[in-house]
N, C-alpha and C positions, 0 to 999 in steps of 0.2 A: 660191455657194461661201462669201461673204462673209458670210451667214445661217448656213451649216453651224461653220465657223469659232467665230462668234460663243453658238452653243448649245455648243459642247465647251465653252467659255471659261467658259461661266454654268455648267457640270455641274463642271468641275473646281476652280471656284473652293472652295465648301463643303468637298469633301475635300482643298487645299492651308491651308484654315485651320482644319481638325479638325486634320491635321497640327503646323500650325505649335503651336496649342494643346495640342498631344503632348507635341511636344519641350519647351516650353514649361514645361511643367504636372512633366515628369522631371527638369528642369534645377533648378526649382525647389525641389523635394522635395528631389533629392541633395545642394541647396547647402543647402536648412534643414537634414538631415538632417549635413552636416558640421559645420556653425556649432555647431548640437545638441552633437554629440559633441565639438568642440575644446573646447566651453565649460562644457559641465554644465549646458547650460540645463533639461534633463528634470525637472519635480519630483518628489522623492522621496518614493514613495509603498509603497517596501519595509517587508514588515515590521519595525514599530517602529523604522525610520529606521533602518537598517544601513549602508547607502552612503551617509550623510550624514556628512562627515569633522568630525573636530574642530581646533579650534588647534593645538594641537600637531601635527596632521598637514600642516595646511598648512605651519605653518612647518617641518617637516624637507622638504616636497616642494619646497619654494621654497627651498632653500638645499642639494638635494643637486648633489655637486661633481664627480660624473663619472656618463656614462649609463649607465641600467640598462635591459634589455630584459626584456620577463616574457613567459612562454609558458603560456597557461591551456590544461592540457588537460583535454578533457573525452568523455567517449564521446556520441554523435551522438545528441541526443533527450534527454540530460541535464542541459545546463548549469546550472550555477548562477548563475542570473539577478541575485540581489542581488551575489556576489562579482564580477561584470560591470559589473553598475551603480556600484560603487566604485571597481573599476578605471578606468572610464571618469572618473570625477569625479576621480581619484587621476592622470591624463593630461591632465587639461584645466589643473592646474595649472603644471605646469612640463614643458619641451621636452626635458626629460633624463628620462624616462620615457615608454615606451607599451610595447604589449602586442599580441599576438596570437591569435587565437582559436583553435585546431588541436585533433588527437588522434591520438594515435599509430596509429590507422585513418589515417589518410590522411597521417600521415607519423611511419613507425615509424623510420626515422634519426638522429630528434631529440636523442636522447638522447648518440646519440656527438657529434654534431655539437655540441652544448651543453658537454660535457667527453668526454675520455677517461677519468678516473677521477672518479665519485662515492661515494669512497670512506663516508659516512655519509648520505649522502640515498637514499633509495628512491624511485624516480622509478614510477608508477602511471599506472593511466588516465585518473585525474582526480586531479589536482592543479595546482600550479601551480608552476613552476620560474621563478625570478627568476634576474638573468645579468648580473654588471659585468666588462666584459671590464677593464676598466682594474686592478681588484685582482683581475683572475681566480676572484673566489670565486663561487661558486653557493650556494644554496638552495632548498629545494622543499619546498613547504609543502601537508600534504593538509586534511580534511575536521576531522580531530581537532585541528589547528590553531589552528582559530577557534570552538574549547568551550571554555568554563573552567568549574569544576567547584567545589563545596565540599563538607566532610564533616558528613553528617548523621550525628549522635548518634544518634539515636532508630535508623536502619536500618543503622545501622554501616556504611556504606558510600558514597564520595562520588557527588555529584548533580548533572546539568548544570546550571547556573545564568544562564549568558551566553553570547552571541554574542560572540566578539573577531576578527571582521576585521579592522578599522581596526589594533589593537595590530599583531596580530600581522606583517600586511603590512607596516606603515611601521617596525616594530621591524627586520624582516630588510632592507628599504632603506638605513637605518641602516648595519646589519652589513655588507652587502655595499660600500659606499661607504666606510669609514672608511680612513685610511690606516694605521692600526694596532689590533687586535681584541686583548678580554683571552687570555690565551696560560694554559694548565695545562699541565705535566707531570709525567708520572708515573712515581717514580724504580724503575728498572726495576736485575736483577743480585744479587738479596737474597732469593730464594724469594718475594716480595711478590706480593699477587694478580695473578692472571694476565689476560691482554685478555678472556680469555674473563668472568672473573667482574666485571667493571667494564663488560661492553659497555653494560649498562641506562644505567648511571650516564654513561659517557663520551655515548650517545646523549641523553639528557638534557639535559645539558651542554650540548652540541653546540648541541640544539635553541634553547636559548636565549643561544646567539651568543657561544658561547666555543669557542676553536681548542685541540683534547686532542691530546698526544702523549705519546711513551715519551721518559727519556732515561736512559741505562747510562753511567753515570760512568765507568767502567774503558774503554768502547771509544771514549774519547777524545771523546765527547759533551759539552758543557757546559752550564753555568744563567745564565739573565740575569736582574739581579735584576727587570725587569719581569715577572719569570712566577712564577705560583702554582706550591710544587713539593710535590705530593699523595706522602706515603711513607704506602702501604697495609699494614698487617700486616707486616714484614720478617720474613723467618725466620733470617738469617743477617746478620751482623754487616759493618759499613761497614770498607775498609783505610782506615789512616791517611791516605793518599792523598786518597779519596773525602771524607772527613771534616775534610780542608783544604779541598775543594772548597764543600761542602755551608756550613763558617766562611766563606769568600768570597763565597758567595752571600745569607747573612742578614748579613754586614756590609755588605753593600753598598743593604743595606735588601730582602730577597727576604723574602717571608713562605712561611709551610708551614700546611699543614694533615697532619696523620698522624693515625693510627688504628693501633690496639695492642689483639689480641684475649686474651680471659683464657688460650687457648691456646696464644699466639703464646712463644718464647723468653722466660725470666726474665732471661735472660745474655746480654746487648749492648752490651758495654763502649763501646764508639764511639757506638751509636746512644744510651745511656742518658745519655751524657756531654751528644751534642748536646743534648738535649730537657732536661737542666739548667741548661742555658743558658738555654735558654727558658723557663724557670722551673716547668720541670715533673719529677716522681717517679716513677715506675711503681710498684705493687705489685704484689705478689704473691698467685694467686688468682684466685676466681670469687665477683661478689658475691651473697648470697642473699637473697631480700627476709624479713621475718620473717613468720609465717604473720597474725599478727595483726594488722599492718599492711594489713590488704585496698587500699587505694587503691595500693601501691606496685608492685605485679606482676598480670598477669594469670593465672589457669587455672595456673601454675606458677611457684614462688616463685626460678626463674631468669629469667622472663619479667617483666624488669622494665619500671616505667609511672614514668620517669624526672620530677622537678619540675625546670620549667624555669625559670631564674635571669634576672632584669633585667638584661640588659648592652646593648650598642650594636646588635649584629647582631640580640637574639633582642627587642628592645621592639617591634617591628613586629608579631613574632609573638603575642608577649603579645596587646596590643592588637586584634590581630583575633579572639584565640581559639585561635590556632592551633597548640594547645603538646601535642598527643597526639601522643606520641612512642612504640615500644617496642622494649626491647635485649633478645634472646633470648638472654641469658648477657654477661656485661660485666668489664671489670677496671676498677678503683678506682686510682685518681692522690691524692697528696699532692701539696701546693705547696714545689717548692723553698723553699731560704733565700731571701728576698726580698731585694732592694735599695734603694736609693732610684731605679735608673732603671730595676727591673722592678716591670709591677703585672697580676698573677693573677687571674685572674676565675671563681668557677664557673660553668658554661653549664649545666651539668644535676647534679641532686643525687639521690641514691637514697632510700628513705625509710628507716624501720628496718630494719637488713640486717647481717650478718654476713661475714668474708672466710674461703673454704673454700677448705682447700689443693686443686688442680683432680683429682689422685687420689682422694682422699676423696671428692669431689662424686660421684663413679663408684661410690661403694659405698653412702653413704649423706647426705642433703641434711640432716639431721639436727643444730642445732645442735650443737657438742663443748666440750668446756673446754679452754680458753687460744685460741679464733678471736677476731680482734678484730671488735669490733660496734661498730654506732654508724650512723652516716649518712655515706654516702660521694661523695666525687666523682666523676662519670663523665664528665665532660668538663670541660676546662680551658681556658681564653682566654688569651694572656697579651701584653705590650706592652713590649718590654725595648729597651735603648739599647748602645748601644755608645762607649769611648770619645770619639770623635770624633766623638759627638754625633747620628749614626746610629742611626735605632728602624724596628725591623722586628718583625712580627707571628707567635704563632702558634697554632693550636688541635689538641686532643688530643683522642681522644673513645677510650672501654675499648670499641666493639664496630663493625666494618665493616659490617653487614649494615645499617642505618639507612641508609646512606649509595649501599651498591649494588643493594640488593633491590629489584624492581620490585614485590611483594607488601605489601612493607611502605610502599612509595612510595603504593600505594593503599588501604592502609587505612589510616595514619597521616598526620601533617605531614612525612615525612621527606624529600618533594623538595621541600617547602619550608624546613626547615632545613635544608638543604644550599645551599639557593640562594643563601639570606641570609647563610651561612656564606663561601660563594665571593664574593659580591658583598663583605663587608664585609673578605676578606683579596686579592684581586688588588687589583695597586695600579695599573691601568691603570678609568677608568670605565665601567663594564658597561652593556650597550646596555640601556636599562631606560625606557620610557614611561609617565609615570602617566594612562592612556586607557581610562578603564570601559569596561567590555562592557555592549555592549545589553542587556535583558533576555529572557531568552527567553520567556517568558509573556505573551500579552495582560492588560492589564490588565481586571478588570473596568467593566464602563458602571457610576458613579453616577452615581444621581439624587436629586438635596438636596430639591427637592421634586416626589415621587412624585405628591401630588393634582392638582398642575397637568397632568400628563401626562393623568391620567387623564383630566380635564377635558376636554381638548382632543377626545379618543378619543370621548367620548359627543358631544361637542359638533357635531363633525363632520357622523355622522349624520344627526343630528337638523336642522341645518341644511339641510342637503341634503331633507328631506323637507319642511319648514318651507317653503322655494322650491319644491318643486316639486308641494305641494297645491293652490295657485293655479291654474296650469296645468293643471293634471289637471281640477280641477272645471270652469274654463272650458270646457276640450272637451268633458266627459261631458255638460255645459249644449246644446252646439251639436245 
């Protein structure tokens, strides 16, 4: 008995320490495989280093101040593996963010669950929804996110150029975490473009981490001078009322941006009033480029190819190149009487052009005698004060479409003038990272010296046969 005993004991032992060796060997893996993931140990082997963060990323993750939860979804068999691999390195820094792997296949509720209203995000099967309950905001970022793009000349049309993960993700952490976001509104009650024609533009906006609303002065609405107050095209004239409001709000320091189309009313006694304050003129008209002027209009000498002026907001743009602009019909601005506490800037200048009364333009584009010519202003900047020593900003520009066409957003700089335009008049600081994009392109292999290469490649060979004729002959000897 004491022999049978003794043989199960010897048979069971081998399969109790393959076991133990099991568990062992599992326990092991999951705790590296933790450590792995809390820490970022994995080395980064993504293309061209994508999930490898930079300083600036670190330090917004290590100093964000309330948590955020991110839900990456993705349809099953898809993932996107580098945006995973950041994410994971983007969690291993600070305990106020993680993330979750899901897809609305296996959990199509998310969405309500996340918000009841996302009222400008479009939530998709891949993307990624980021979620700070503590400031309630949301964001959701898809595929078109993390491209940036530039415009090639030569194809007239822009080109992916970079990878921006890194940006774009720690920019909307940023956004979502802040205890106050730059704020636009848009002055609404005046015939002014409608939500419909501004959706590109307000989505835009949007995307890059500015909070768009309406606000109707008459229905008891008001402006804080912390907010950009965008007056699109008005077709109808401000009451007195409004017009004390709209005083209250740039004496308190509130900048504006507006736009005035060559079709829009001549006659706004209210509105022409404010905008001389700010040190600007309206005229009257449609400007026409002259035909000889080639550089100033495209295909149609209302189709103007605006020159863009040195000022604060547009040197950025200067300096990259980035000044193709074009206004499909435009009105011309003169500079009010100046001050010593207002100072005027042109943002865009016309080249040789004419002003045609907008009926006339309907019959014939035809210089006439007594239009006045010359070079015009087609947008204005201006920097004015106020008694009590208060300066508030604001910018004019003769043509809306620059600013809300998603056509001309993509074959022109226009959502880039627009950005630099909003960044440099919100007087709250715009969520803005200066964090290159990867490149999207392998770099080509050089080789500095090609003959050594080669050297090596015959060298080899020949070695190998060099060792192994010894041998060879030995045995054919035997």
């Amino acid at each position: 008995m004491n022999r049978l005993l003794d043989t199960s004991k010897r048979r069971l032992l081998p399969v109790i320490i393959c076991l133990c060796i099991l568990m062992i060997s599992v326990v092991t893996v999951s705790l590296a495989d933790r450590v792995e993931r809390r820490y970022a140990l994995r080395l980064d082997f993504s293309f061209n280093a994508v999930t490898t963060q930079s300083e600036h990323a670190t330090r917004v993750m290590r100093s964000l101040p309330y948590p955020v939860k991110a839900y990456s979804l993705a349809t099953p068999g898809m993932e996107d593996q580098a945006l995973l691999g950041l994410l994971d390195r983007l969690a291993s820094l600070t305990d106020k963010f993680s993330y979750v792997q899901t897809s609305l296949v296996r959990d199509p509720l998310l969405v309500n669950t996340l918000s009841s209203s996302l009222e400008d995000e479009q939530v998709s099967a891949d993307c990624l929804v980021l979620r700070c309950e503590h400031t309630g905001r949301t964001r959701v970022l898809s595929a078109y996110d993390y491209l940036s793009q530039e415009f090639d000349i030569q194809s007239q049309s822009f080109a992916l150029t970079g990878l921006s993960y890194e940006k774009s993700i720690v920019e909307a952490l940023l956004y979502l975490t802040m205890d106050s976001v730059p704020r636009i509104r848009i002055l609404d009650g005046h015939g002014e473009l409608t939500a419909n024609d501004t959706a590109y533009m307000e989505s835009f906006l949007k995307s890059h981490h500015f909070e768009v609303s309406r606000v109707n002065l008459l229905a008891g609405e008001t402006l804080s001078p912390d907010e950009l107050l965008m007056i699109l095209s008005p077709q109808r004239d401000l009451l007195d009322s409004e017009l004390a409001s709209i005083h209250a709000f740039t004496a308190a320091g509130g900048n504006a941006l507006i736009t005035s189309d060559y079709n829009d009313p001549d006659s706004l006694p209210n509105f022409d009033a404010l905008y001389r304050q700010m040190g600007f003129e309206r005229k009257s008209g449609i400007v026409v480029a002259e035909s000889a002027d080639v550089n100033a209009y495209i295909d149609n000498p209302l189709f103007l190819t605006p020159y863009m002026n040195m000022t604060e907001p547009t040197a950025a743009l200067i300096g990259a190149g980035q000044v193709r602009l074009r206004l499909p019909g435009a009105r011309a601005f003169d500079i009010a009487a100046q001050t010593d506490s207002t100072i005027v800037d042109p943002l865009l200048t016309s080249g040789l052009a004419y002003l045609k009364p907008v009926a006339r333009a309907e019959v014939s584009l035809a210089h006439e005698q007594g239009e006045e010519e010359g070079q015009f202003y087609l947008s204005l900047l201006s920097d004015y004060a106020f008694p009590d020593g208060t300066r508030a900003r604001a910018m004019i520009i003769g043509n809306s479409a620059i600013l809300v066409d998603s056509w001309l957003h993509e074959v022109t700089y226009g959502a880039q003038f627009l950005l630099h335009l909003v960044n440099h008049l919100s007087t709250q600081q715009p969520v803005r990272l200066d964090i290159a994009p990867k490149a999207l392109v392998r770099e080509q292999l050089s080789i500095s010296h090609p003959w050594v290469v080669n050297a090596v490649l015959i060298a080899l060979p020949l070695a190998s046969i060099a060792l192994a004729l010894p041998v060879l002959i030995k045995r054919r000897r035997r």
